[in-house]
PLY file of the C-alpha trace (Angstrom):
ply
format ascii 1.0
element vertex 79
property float x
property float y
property float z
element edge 78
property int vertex1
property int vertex2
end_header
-7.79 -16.02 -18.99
-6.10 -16.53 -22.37
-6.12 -13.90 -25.17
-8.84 -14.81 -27.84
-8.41 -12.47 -30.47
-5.66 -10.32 -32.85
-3.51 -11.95 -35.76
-1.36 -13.37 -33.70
-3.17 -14.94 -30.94
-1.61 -18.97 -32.00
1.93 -18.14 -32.85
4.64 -15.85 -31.90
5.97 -14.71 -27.93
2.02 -13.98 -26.98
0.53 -17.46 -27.90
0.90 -19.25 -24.97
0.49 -15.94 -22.36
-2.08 -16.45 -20.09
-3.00 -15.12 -16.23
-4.70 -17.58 -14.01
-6.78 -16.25 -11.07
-9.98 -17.86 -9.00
-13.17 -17.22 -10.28
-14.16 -15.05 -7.01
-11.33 -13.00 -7.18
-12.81 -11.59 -10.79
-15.96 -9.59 -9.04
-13.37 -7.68 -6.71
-10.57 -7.39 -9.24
-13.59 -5.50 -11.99
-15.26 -2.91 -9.02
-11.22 -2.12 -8.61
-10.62 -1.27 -12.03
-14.30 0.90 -12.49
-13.33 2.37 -9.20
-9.98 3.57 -10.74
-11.53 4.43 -13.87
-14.05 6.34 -12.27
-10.91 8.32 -10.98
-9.80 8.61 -14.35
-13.10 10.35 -15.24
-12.82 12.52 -12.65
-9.12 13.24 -13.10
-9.99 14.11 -16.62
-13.19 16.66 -15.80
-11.07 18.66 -13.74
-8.13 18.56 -16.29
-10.97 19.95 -18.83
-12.45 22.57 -16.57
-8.82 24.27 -16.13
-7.95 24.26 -19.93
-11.71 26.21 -19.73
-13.58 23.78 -22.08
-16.71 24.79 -20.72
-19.64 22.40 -22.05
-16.87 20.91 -24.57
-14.91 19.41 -21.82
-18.53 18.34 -20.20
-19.22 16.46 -23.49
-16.28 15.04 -23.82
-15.98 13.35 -20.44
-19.75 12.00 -21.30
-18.14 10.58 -24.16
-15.49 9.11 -22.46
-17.49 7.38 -20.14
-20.67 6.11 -22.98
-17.91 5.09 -25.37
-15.73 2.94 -22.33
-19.38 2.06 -20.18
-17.13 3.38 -17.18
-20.05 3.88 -14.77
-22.30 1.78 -16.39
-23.59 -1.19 -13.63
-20.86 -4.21 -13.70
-22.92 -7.57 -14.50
-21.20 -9.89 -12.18
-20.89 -13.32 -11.92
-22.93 -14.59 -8.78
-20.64 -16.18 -6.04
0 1
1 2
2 3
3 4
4 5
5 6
6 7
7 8
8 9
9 10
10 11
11 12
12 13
13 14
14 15
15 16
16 17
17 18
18 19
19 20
20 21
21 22
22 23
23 24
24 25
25 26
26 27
27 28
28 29
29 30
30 31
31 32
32 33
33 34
34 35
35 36
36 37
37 38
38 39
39 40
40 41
41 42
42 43
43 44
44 45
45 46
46 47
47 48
48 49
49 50
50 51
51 52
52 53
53 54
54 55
55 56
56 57
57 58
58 59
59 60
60 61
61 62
62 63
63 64
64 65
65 66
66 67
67 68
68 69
69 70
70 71
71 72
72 73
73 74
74 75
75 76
76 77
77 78
């Protein structure tokens, strides 16, 4: 995977950066990260419901979670 965007993405210490992995490692490797981020979402509703933002804290987690498509079904490649 290379980086394919920013400024600076031909020149400079980041150019040539770049993290090689199997294709079938990438299906595992995503369901990891929405599992953690799930966490993070969950972590974060229980950090809202002690500072008592009520429906505020509801709405914001929702937001959270639209805004990042945290829980939203992973299209993954077949095989």
């Amino acid at each position: 995977m290379w980086q394919d965007g920013g400024p600076n993405r031909h020149r400079g210490r980041w150019a040539v950066r770049h993290v090689e992995l199997p294709r079938r490692a990438l299906p595992q490797l995503l369901m990891r990260v929405q599992r953690d981020l799930v966490g993070f979402l969950d972590a974060l509703a229980g950090w809202a419901a002690r500072s008592g933002l009520g429906q505020r804290g509801t709405a914001l987690v929702k937001a959270v979670d639209q805004n990042f498509a945290i829980t939203a079904p992973l299209d993954l490649p077949a095989g």
